[in-house]
C-alpha positions in Angstrom: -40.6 41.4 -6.7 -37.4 39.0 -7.6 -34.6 39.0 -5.6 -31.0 40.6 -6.6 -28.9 38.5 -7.0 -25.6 39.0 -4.6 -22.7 40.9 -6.6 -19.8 39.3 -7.4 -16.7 40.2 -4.7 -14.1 41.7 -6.6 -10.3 41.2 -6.3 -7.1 42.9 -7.0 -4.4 40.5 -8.1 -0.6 41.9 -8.5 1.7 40.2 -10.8 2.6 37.8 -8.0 -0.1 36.2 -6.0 -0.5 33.2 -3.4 -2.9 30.9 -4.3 -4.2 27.1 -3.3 -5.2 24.0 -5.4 -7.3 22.1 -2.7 -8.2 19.6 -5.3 -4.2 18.4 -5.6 -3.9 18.5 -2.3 -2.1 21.9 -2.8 -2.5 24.2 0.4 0.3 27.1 -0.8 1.8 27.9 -3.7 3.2 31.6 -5.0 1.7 32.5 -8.6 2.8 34.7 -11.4 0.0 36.2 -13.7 0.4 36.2 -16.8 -2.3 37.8 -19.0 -0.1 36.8 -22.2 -1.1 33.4 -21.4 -4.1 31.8 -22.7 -3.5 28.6 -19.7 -2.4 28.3 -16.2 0.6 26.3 -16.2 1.8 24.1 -12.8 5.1 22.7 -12.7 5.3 19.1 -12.2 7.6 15.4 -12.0 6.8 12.6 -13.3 4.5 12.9 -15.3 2.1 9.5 -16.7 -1.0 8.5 -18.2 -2.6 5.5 -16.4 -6.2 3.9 -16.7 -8.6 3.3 -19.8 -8.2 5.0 -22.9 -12.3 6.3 -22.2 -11.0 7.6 -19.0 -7.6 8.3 -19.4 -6.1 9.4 -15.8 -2.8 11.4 -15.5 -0.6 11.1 -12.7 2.0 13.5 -11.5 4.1 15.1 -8.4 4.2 18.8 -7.6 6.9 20.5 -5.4 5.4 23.7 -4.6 8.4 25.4 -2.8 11.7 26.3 -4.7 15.0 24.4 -3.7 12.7 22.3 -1.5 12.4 18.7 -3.9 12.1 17.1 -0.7 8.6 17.8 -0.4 6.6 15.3 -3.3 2.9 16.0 -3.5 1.6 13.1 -5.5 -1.6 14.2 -7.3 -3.8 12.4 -10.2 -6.5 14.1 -12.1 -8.9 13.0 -15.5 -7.0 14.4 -18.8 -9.5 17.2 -20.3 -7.6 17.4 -23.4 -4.2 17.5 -24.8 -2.8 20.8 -26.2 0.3 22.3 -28.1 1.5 25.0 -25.9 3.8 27.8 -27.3 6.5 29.2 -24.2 7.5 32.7 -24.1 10.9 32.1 -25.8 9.1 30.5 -28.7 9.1 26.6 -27.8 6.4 24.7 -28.5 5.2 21.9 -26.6 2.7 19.4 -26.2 1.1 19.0 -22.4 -1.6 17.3 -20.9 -4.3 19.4 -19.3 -6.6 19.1 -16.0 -9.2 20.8 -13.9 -8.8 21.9 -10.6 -10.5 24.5 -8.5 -8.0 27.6 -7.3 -8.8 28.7 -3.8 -8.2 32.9 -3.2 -8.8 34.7 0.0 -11.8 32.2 0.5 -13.0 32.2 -3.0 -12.9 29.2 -5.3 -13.3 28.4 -9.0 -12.2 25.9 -11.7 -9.3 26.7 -13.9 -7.4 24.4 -16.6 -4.4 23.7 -16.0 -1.4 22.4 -17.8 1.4 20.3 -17.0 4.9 20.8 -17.4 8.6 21.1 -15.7 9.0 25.0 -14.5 12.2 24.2 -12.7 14.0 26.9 -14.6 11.5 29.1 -13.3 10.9 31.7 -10.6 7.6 30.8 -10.2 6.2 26.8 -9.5 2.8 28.0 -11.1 1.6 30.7 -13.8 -1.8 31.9 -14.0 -3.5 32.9 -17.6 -6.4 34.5 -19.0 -8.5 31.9 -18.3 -8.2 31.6 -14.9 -8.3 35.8 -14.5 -12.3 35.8 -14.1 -13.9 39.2 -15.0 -14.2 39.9 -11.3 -10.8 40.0 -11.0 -8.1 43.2 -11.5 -4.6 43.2 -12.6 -2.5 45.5 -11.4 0.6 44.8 -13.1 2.7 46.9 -10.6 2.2 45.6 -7.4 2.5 41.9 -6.1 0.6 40.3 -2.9 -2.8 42.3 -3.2 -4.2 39.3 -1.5 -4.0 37.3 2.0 -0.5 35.9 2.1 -0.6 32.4 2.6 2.5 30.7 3.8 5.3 27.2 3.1 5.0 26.6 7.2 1.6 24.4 6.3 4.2 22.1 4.5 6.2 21.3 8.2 3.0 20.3 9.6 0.4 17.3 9.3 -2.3 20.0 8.2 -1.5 19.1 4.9 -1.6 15.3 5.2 -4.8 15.5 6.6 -6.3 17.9 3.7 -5.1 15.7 0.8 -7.9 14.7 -1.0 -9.0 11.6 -2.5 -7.8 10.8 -5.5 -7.2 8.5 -8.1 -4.4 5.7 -7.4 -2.1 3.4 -9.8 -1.6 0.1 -8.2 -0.2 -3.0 -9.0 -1.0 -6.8 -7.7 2.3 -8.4 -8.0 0.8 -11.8 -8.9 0.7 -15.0 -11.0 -2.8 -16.5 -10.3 -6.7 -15.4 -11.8 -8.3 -15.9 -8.9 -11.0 -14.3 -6.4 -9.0 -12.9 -4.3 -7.0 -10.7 -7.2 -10.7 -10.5 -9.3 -11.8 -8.2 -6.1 -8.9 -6.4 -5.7 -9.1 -5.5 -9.3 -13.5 -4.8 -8.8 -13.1 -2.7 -5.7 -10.1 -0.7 -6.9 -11.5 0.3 -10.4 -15.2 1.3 -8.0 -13.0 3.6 -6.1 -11.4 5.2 -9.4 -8.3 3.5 -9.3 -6.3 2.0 -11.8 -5.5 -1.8 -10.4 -3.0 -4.1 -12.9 -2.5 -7.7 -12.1 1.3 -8.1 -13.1 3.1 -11.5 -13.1 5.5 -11.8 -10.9 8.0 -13.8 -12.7 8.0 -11.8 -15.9 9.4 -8.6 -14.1 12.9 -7.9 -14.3 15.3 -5.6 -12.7 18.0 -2.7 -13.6 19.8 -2.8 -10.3 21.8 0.6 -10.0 22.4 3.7 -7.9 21.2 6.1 -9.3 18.0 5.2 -11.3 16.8 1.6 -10.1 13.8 0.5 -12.6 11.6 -3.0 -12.2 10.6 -3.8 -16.1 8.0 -6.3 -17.7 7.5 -7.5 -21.1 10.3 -5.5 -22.5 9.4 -2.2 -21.0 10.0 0.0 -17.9 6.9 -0.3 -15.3 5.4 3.2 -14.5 5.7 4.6 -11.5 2.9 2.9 -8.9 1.4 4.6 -5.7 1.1 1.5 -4.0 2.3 -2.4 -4.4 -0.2 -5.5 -3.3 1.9 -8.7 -3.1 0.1 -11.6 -3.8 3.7 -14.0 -3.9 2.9 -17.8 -4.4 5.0 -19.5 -2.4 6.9 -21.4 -4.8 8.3 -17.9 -6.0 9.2 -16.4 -2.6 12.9 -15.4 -3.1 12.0 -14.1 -6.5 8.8 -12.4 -5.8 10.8 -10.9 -2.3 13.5 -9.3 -4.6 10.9 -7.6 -6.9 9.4 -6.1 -3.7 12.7 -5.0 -2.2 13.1 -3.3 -6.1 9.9 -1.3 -5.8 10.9 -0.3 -2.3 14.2 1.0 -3.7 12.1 3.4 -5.9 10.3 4.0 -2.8 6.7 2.8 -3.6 4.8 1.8 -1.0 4.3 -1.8 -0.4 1.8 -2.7 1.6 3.6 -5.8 3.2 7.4 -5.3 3.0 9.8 -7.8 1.3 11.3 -8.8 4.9 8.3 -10.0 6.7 6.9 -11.9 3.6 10.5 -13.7 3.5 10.3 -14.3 7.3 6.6 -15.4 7.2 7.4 -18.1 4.7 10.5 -19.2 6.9 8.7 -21.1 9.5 11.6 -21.4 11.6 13.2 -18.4 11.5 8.8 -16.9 11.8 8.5 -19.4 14.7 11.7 -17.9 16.1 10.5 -14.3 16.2 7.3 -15.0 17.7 8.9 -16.6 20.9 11.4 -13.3 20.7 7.8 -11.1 20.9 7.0 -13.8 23.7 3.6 -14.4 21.1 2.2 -17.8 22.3 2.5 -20.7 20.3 2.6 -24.4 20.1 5.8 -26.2 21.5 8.1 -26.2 18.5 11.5 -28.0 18.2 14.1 -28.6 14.9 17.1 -30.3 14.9 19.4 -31.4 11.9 21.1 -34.3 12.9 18.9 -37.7 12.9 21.1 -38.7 15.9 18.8 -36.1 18.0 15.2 -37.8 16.8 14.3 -38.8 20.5 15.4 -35.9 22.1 13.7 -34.2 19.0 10.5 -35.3 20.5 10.7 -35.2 24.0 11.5 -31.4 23.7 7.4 -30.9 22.5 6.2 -33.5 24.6 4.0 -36.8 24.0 2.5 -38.0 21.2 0.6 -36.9 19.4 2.9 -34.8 17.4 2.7 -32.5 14.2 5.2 -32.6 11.6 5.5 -30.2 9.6 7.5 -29.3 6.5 9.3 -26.0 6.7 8.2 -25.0 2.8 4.3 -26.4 3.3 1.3 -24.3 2.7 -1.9 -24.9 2.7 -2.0 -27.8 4.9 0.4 -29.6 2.6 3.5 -31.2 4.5 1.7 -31.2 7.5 1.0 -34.6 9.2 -0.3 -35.7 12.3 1.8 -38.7 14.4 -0.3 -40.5 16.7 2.4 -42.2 18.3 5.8 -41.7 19.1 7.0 -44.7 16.7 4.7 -42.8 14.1 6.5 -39.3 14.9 9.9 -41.3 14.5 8.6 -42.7 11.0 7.7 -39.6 9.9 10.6 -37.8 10.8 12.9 -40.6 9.1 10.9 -40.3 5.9 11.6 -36.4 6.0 15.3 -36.6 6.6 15.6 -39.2 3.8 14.1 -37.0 1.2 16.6 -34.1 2.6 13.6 -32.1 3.8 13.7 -29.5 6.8 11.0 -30.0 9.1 9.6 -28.5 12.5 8.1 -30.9 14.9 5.1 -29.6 17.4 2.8 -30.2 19.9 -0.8 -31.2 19.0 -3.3 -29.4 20.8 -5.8 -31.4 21.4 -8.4 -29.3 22.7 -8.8 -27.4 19.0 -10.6 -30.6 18.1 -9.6 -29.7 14.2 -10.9 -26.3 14.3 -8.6 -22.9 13.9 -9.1 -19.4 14.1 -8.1 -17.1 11.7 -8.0 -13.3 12.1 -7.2 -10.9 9.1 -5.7 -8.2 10.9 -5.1 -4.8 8.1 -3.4 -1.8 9.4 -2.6 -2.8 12.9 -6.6 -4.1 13.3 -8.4 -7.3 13.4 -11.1 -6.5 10.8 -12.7 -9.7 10.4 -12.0 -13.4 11.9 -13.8 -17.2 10.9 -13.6 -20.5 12.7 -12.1 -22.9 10.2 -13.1 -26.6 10.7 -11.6 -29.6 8.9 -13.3 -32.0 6.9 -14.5 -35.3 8.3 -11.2 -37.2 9.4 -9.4 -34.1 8.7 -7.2 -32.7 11.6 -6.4 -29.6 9.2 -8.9 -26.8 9.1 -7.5 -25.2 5.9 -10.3 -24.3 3.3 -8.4 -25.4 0.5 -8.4 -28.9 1.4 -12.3 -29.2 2.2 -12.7 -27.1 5.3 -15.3 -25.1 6.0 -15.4 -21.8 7.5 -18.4 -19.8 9.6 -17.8 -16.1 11.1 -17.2 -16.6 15.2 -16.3 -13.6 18.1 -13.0 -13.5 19.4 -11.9 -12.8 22.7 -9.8 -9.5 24.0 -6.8 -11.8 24.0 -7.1 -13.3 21.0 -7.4 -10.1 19.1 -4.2 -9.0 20.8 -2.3 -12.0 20.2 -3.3 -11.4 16.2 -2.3 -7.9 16.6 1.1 -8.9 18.5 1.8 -11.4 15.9 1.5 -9.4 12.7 3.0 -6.6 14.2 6.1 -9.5 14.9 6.8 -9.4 11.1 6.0 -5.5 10.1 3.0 -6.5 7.8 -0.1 -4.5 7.0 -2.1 -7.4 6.1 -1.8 -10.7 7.7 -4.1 -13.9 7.8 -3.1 -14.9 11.8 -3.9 -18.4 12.8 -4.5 -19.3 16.3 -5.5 -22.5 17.7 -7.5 -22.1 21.6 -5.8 -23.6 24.1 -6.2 -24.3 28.1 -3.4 -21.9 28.5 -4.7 -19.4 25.6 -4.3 -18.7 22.5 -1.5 -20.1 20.8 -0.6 -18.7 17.2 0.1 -21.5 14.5 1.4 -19.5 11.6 1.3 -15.4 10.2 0.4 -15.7 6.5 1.9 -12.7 4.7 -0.7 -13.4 1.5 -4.0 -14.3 2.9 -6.9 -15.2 1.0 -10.2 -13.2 0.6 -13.2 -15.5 -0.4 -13.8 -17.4 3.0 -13.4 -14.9 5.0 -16.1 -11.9 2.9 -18.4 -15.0 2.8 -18.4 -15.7 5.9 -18.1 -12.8 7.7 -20.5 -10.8 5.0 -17.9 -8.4 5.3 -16.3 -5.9 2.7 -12.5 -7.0 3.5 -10.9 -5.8 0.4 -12.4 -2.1 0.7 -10.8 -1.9 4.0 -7.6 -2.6 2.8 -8.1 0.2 0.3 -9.0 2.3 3.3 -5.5 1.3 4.6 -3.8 2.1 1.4 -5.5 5.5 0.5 -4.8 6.7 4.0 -0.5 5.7 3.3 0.2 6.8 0.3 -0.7 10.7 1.4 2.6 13.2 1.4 4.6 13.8 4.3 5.5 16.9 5.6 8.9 18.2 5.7 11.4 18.7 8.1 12.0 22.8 8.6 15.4 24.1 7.8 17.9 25.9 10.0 18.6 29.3 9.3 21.2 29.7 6.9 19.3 27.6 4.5 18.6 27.8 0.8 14.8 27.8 1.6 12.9 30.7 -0.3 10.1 31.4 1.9 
C-alpha cells in the first residue's frame, strides 16, 4: 500500500496581500496581485551588475514602506536572465531578473522577480501569474485574506538579525600585488563576493552636495558595500581623502580616514595613547635644537631610540647607545629638516615585540617578532622572524585599549614587555597578513570578512510620531 501524499494547503489571496522575501532580507512588504502580469515586479534603488560575466551578480536596495526612504535594505542576488518588460501604460523596458523564495502565512516558494523603480506606485511589490501557484485563489474583491504582517519589524533589530548572507561588492583601496591583498581577493571571491583591488592614486573625486562620486580610469566607481584600505604610507594624505569620499557616500570603511591619518602621525598617535592613559615607552619631541639635552633627559639615560615621525617598517628608527650618540643622531635629523620622536629603550624586550591583530574590538591572533642577529628591530620586513606566542589578560587589554584609541576595526598593535607591563610601541592602521596566518596557522582574513558581513546589515529605523506621513 503507497502512501498519499499530503494535499497541497490552499490559500485565498485578495488583490492586496502581505508577503515576505526572507531571501533579501525582506521581513514585510504589502503586495498587489496582478494576474495580467506574467512577472512579479519589486521596486528597487540603485540598481548594478558586479562580478564575472559567468556569474554575473546584481546588486540593489529595496525600501519596503512608502514615504519611509530612510529605511535602505541592501540586497544582491545571481541575474537569471534579462527580459523586456511591457508596463500597463504601454512602456517597455528592459529589467534584470532574480530568484527569491516569497514566505505566506508560513508557506514558502521561489518566484522570479524583476527589478525596477515603483516609486510612482501604490504598491512597493506586484505579484504575477507566475508567482500565483495553482494552490492559490484570487478573489479579486477582497484584500488581506491572509495573516497581516506588519512595518513595526522595521523599528526593531529583528530584522538585522534575519538578513541573510549575501553576496558583497568590495573594494581594496590599494597600490601593491601582494599577499596580503592576493588573500583578501581568494577569501572574498570563496565567500561569493566580488573583491577589486583599485589603485589608490588613480581615483579621483567630484566633491559636491548633493551627489559626491569617487571615479577611476575615466569612469564613476559603483556603489561598494564595504571599503578595505590598504594605504601605503607614502600616500597617506591622498589615500585619507579617498576614504573620507567614500564615507561621504556613506560606504562603510572598515578603518575610518581619521584614525588611519592619526596612526601614521606618530606624535599626534603617541599623544592620544597617553590621553587613553595606554602604556607606552617614555616619549619626548621638541623643535628647537637649543632643547637637545633637555630633549633627552625627559626619556631618561641612554640608550635611546630615535625615531623618524614618517618611518615604517623599521626604517628611521635608530638605536643610540650613548648619550653623545643620541645627540649625533638627533643633529643629523634636524639638519636634514626631519621631525623626530626620541624614546626610551626598553631593555628587557631583548629585540623581541609582540604584535596583536585585534579585528572588531578582538585580539584574534598575536606572534612574537624577533630581530635578526645584531638587529634591535623585530620587524619582518627587515629579516625578523615571527613564531605564534600566548598573551597575557593585560596585554590583550592594552591591544584592545589601543586600537579602540584610534576607532579602527583592524589594527596590527605592537607592544614591547616591560617590568612595569606592557608598553605599546605603535597602532598600525594597515597591518600585514602573511606572518601572522603562518604563524599562527590561523585564517585571519576570513575573520575580517566575519567582521565585515556582520556591518554592512541594515539598520532599523527610528518610529515616527503621530502626525506622520508614515503609511502603515
Amino acid at each position: 500500500m503507497t502512501d498519499t501524499p499530503d494535499e497541497t494547503r490552499q490559500l485565498n489571496f485578495g488583490w492586496e496581500e502581505w508577503v515576505a522575501l526572507p531571501g533579501l532580507g525582506v521581513p514585510a512588504i504589502r503586495a498587489k496581485v496582478d494576474t495580467g502580469a506574467r512577472t512579479s515586479a519589486l521596486h528597487a534603488f540603485d540598481i548594478e551588475t558586479f562580478g564575472s560575466s559567468a556569474k554575473p551578480k546584481v546588486r540593489f536596495t529595496v525600501h519596503p514602506i512608502p514615504g519611509r526612504d530612510d529605511l535602505v535594505i541592501p540586497c544582491s542576488a545571481p541575474i537569471v536572465d534579462r527580459r523586456e518588460v511591457t508596463s500597463s501604460n504601454g512602456e517597455k523596458e528592459l529589467r534584470y531578473v532574480i530568484e527569491s523564495n516569497l514566505a505566506v502565512n508560513g508557506d514558502s516558494w521561489p518566484i522570479e522577480i524583476t527589478l525596477t523603480n515603483r516609486s510612482t506606485m501604490n504598491s512597493r511589490m506586484l505579484l504575477g501569474r507566475q508567482a500565483l501557484k495553482d494552490h492559490i485563489t484570487i478573489v479579486a474583491t477582497d484584500r488581506f485574506m491572509q495573516p497581516e504582517l506588519s512595518y513595526d519589524v522595521y523599528h526593531t533589530a529583528e530584522m538585522r538579525q534575519a538578513a541573510p548572507a549575501r553576496a558583497l561588492r568590495i573594494c581594496v583601496l590599494s597600490r601593491e600585488d601582494n599577499y596580503s591583498n592576493r588573500r583578501l581577493v581568494e577569501e572574498g571571491e570563496k565567500r561569493g563576493h566580488s573583491v577589486e583591488v583599485i589603485n589608490t592614486t588613480r581615483c579621483y573625486m567630484a566633491i559636491n552636495a548633493m551627489a559626491p562620486e569617487v571615479h577611476y580610469d575615466g569612469k564613476r566607481l559603483p556603489r561598494f558595500d564595504a571599503i578595505i584600505p590598504r594605504i601605503g604610507a607614502s600616500i597617506t594624505p591622498y589615500g585619507t581623502a579617498i576614504i573620507r569620499q567614500f564615507e561621504t557616500i556613506g560606504t562603510y570603511c572598515v578603518n575610518p580616514s581619521a584614525g588611519i591619518t592619526a596612526s601614521r602621525d606618530k606624535l599626534y598617535a603617541h599623544q592620544l595613547m597617553a590621553r587613553a592613559k595606554i602604556g607606552m615607552p617614555n616619549t619626548a619631541f621638541a623643535a628647537s635644537p637649543k632643547d637637545t639635552s633637555n630633549l633627552i633627559g625627559l626619556v631618561g639615560t641612554a640608550p635611546l631610540i630615535v625615531k623618524l615621525l614618517e618611518s615604517s617598517q623599521g626604517k628611521g628608527v635608530v638605536l643610540a647607545e650613548t648619550r653623545k650618540a643620541a645627540e649625533s643622531v638627533i643633529d643629523a635629523f634636524r639638519g636634514l629638516r626631519a621631525n623626530f620622536l626620541v624614546q626610551d629603550f626598553v631593555k628587557e624586550s631583548a629585540g623581541e615585540d609582540i604584535r596583536c591583530l585585534v579585528i572588531g574590538g578582538k585580539v584574534v591572533a598575536s606572534m612574537k617578532r624577533t630581530g635578526a642577529d645584531g638587529d634591535f628591530r623585530s620587524n619582518l620586513h627587515r629579516g625578523g622572524s615571527a613564531k605564534s606566542v600566548r598573551i597575557t589578560k593585560q596585554e590583550r587589554e592594552t591591544a584592545i585599549r589601543a586600537a579602540r584609541a584610534f576607532d579602527l576595526n583592524l589594527a596590527g598593535v605592537d607592544l614591547l614587555r616591560s617590568e612595569t607591563g606592557p608598553k605599546v610601541l605603535e597602532v598600525n592602521s594597515s597591518p600585514g597578513f602573511e606572518g601572522i596566518e603562518q604563524s599562527t596557522g590561523k585564517n585571519i582574513i576570513g575573520l575580517l570578512y566575519d567582521q565585515i558581513e556582520s556591518r554592512v546589515r541594515p539598520v532599523p529605523i527610528r518610529r515616527r510620531r503621530a502626525g506622520s506621513s508614515e503609511v502603515e
